[in-house]
C-alpha positions in Angstrom: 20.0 9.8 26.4 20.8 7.1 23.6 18.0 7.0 20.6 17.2 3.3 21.7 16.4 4.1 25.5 14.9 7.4 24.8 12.3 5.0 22.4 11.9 2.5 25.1 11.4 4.3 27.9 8.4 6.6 25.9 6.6 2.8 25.5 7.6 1.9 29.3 5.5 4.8 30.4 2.9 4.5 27.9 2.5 1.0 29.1 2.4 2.4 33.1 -0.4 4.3 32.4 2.0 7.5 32.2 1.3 8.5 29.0 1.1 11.8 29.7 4.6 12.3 31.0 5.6 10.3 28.3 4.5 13.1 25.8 5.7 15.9 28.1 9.5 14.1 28.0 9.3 13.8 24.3 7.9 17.4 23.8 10.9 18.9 25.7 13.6 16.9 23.7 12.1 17.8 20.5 11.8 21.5 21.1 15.4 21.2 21.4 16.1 19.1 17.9 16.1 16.0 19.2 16.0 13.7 15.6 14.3 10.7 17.6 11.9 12.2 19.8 10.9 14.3 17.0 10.2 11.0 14.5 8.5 8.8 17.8 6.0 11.7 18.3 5.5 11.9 14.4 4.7 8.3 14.3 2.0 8.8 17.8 0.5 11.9 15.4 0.0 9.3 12.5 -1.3 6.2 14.5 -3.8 7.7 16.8 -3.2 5.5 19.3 -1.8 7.3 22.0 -2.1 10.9 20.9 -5.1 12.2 18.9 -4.5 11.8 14.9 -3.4 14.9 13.6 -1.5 14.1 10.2 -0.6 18.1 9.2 1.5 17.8 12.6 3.2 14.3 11.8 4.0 15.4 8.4 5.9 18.3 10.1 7.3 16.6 12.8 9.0 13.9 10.1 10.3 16.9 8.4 11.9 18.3 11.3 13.1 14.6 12.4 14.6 14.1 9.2 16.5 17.8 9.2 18.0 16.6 12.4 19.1 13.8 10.8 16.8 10.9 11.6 17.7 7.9 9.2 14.4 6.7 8.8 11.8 10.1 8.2 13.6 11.3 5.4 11.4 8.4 3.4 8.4 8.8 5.3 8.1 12.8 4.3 9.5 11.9 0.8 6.3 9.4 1.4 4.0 12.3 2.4 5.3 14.9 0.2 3.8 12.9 -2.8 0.9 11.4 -1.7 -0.2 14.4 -0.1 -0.5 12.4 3.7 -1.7 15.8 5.9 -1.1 18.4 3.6 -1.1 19.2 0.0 0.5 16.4 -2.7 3.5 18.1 -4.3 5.0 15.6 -7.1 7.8 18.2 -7.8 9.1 18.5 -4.4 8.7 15.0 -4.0 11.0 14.1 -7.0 13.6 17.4 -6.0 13.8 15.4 -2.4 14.9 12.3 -3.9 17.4 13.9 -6.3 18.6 15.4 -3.0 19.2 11.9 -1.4 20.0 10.1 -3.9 23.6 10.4 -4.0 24.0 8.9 -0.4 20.6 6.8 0.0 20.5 4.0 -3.0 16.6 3.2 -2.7 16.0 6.9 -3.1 18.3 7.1 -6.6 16.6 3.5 -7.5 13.3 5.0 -7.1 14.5 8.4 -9.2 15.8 6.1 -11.9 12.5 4.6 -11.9 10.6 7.3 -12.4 12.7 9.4 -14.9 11.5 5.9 -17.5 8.0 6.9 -16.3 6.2 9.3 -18.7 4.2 11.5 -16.0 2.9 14.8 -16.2 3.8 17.7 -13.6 1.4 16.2 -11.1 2.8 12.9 -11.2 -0.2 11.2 -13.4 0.6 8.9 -16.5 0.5 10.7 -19.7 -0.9 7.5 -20.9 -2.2 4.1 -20.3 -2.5 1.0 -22.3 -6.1 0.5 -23.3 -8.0 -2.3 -22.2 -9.4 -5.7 -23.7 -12.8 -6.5 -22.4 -12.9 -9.9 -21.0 -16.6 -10.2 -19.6 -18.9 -7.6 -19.3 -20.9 -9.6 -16.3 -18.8 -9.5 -14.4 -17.0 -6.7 -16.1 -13.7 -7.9 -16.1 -10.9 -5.9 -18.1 -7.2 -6.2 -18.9 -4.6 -4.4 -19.7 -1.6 -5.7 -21.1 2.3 -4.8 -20.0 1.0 -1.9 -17.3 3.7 -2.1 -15.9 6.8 -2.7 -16.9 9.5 -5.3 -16.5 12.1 -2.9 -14.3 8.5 -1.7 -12.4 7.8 -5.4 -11.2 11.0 -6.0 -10.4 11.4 -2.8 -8.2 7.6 -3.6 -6.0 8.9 -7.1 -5.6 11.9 -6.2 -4.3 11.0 -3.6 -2.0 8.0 -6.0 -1.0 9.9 -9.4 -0.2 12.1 -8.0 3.1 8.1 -7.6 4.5 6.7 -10.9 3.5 4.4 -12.9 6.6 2.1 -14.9 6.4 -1.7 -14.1 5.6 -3.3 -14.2 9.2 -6.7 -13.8 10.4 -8.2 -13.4 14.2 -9.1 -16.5 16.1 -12.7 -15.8 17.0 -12.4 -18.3 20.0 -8.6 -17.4 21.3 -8.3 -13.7 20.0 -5.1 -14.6 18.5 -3.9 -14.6 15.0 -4.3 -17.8 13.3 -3.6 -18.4 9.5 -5.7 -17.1 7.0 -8.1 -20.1 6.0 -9.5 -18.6 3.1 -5.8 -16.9 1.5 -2.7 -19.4 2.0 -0.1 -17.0 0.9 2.3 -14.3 1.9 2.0 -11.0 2.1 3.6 -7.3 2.4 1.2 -3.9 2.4 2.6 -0.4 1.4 0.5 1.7 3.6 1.2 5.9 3.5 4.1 5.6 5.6 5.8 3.5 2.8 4.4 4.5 -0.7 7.4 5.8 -1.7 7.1 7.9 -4.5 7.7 5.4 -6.8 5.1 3.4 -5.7 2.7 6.3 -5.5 3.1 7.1 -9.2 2.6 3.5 -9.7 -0.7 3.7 -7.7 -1.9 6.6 -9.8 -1.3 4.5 -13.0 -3.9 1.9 -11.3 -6.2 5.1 -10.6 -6.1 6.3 -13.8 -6.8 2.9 -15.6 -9.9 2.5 -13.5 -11.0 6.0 -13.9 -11.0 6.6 -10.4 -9.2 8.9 -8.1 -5.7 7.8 -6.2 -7.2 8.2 -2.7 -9.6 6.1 -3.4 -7.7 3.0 -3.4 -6.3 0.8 -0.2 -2.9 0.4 0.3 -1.1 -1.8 -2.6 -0.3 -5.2 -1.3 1.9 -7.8 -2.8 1.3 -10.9 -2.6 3.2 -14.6 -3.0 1.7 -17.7 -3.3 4.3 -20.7 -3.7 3.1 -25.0 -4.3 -0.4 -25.5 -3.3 -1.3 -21.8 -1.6 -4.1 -20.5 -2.8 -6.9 -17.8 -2.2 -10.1 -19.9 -1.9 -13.6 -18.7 -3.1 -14.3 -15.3 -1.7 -15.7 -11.8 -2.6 -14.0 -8.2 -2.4 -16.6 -6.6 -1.2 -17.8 -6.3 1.9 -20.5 -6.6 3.6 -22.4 -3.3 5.1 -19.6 -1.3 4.2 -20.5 2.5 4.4 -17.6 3.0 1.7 -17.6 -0.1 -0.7 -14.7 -1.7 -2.4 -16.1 -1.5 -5.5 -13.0 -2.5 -7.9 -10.1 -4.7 -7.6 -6.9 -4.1 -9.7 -4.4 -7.1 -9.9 -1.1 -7.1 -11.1 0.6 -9.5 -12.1 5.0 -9.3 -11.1 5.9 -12.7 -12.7 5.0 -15.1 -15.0 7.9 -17.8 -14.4 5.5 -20.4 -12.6 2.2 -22.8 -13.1 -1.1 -22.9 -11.9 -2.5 -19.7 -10.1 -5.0 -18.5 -12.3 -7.7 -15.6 -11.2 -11.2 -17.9 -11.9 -14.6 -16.5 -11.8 -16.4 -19.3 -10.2 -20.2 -18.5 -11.4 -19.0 -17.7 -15.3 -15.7 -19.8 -15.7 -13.9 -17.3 -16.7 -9.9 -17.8 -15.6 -7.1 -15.7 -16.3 -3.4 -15.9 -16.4 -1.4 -12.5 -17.4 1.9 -11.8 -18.4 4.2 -10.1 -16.0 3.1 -6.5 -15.8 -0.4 -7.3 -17.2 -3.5 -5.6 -15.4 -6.5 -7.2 -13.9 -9.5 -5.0 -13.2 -13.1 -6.0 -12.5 -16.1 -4.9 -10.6 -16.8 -6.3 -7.8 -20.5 -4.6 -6.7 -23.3 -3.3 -8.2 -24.0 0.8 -8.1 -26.1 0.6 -4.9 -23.1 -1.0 -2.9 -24.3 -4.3 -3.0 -21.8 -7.0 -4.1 -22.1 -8.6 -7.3 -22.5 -12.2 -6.8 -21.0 -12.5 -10.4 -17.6 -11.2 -9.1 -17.0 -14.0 -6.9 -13.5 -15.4 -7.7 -10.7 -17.6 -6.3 -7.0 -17.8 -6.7 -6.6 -21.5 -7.9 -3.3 -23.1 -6.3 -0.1 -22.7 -7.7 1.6 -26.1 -8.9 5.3 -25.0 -9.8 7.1 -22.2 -8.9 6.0 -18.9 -7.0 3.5 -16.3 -8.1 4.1 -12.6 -7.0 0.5 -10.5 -7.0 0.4 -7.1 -6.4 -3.0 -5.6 -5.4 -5.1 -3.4 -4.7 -8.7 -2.6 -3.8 -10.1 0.6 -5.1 -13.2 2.6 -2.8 -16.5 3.8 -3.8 -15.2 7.4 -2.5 -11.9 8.9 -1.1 -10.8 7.5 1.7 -11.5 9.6 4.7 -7.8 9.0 6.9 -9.4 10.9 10.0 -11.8 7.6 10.1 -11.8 4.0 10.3 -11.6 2.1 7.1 -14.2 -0.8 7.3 
């Protein structure tokens, strides 16, 4: 059976109720190799949606689909391997698989290039990061100049840009997706499936400038704002959240346009960095509750486009057997 109607017909039963024999099919092909029936019920492990989460057993299972030769799960374990997605995070092996691929995949020898300039310890850490300049200490607001560096930008943006939508929100009346009101740009998110190793260590530089740990941070986003987007008045934290987003790093990719400051609305405060500059602040107080201080907006942009990267930062590891909220 071709890949493309093996895949189809799995979601044509799923969607007749016959999920079941859906599984059963797929379980039969990929006890005899089958690459894509291996990488489909790889991807049901991960999601939870139609088979019970189990990320040990996806991790596998996009092994085995990439040593069948899947094109797609040799970067999804490469993924897993460093970020330690159901099992144990293994830097080395990570970095071995990429030397593996690189002569025949580009991304993955772009990615090893990238991080051969990186100075990282065995476990993928920084050996060092720039130290900060205080800003405001209420809120406390830090940066940290040239984070990252000019080729590190360059390499988020581009893997971001083939992902950019639109910022979009649910309609409370219609249940459909509606622009975002409150954040007028565009946006791409590098969930586990796609930190790549090279954005993982990237992530761990963010973790290790905030003194935190790398699970506890959200998935990096990037985000683009062009003429007269904006992200309006708003607060990181949320609201009753069990597992607070207590910091906020931003990052930002460019510098080449106007307008688009970060502005602390009750202080005045605004800030404009360099490309590869780091913004970190607080955003709640030590009992969880948010810090009305930390309320901030993204002023429009007036010439050219701004490229953001971000990313929100947990009280606590994130617990991926459980809704985030």
């Amino acid at each position: 059976m071709p890949a493309a109607s093996l895949s189809e017909n799995a979601f044509a039963l799923v969607d007749a109720g016959r999920a079941r024999e859906a599984v059963a099919q797929l379980q039969g092909l990929a006890g005899q190799g089958d690459a894509e029936a291996l990488f489909i019920l790889a991807t049901w492990f991960l999601s939870g949606d139609i088979l019970r989460r189990d990320l040990p057993r996806s991790r596998d299972l996009f092994r085995r689909a990439a040593e069948a030769g899947h094109e797609e799960a040799p970067a999804v374990y490469r993924a897993f391997v460093a970020n330690g997605t159901g099992g144990t995070a293994e830097w080395k092996r990570a970095v071995d698989l990429l030397e593996g691929a690189a002569g025949v995949d580009p991304q993955a020898a772009r990615q090893l290039a990238l991080i051969r300039a990186m100075a990282l310890t065995r476990e993928g850490d920084p050996e060092r990061v720039p130290p900060a300049q205080p800003l405001s200490s209420a809120p406390d607001v830090r940066l940290f100049p040239m984070l990252l560096s000019p080729a590190e930008c360059d390499f988020v943006v581009s893997c971001a840009e083939p992902m950019m939508q639109p910022s979009l929100v649910v309609d409370p009346r219609t249940g459909g997706q509606i622009p975002n009101p409150i954040r007028t740009s565009d946006g791409a998110s590098f969930p586990l499936v796609l930190e790549n190793p090279a954005i993982h260590a990237l992530n761990r530089r963010l973790a290790a400038a905030s003194g935190t740990v790398v699970s506890q941070g959200e998935p990096l986003q990037v985000l683009r704002y062009r003429p007269g987007q904006q992200y309006r008045a708003h607060s990181d934290a949320i609201s009753g959240a069990d597992n607070q987003r207590v910091l906020t790093f931003l990052v930002w990719l460019n510098d080449d346009y106007e307008g688009g400051e970060t502005a602390f609305l009750e202080t005045g405060l605004e800030v404009k960095g360099r490309k590869g500059d780091g913004l970190l602040f607080r955003n709640a107080a030590p009992d969880g509750r948010a810090d009305p201080l930390a309320r901030h907006a993204g002023l429009p942009v007036t010439r050219g486009s701004k490229l953001l990267a971000s990313r929100w930062i947990r009280a606590r590891p994130i617990d991926l057997n459980r809704p985030l909220r």
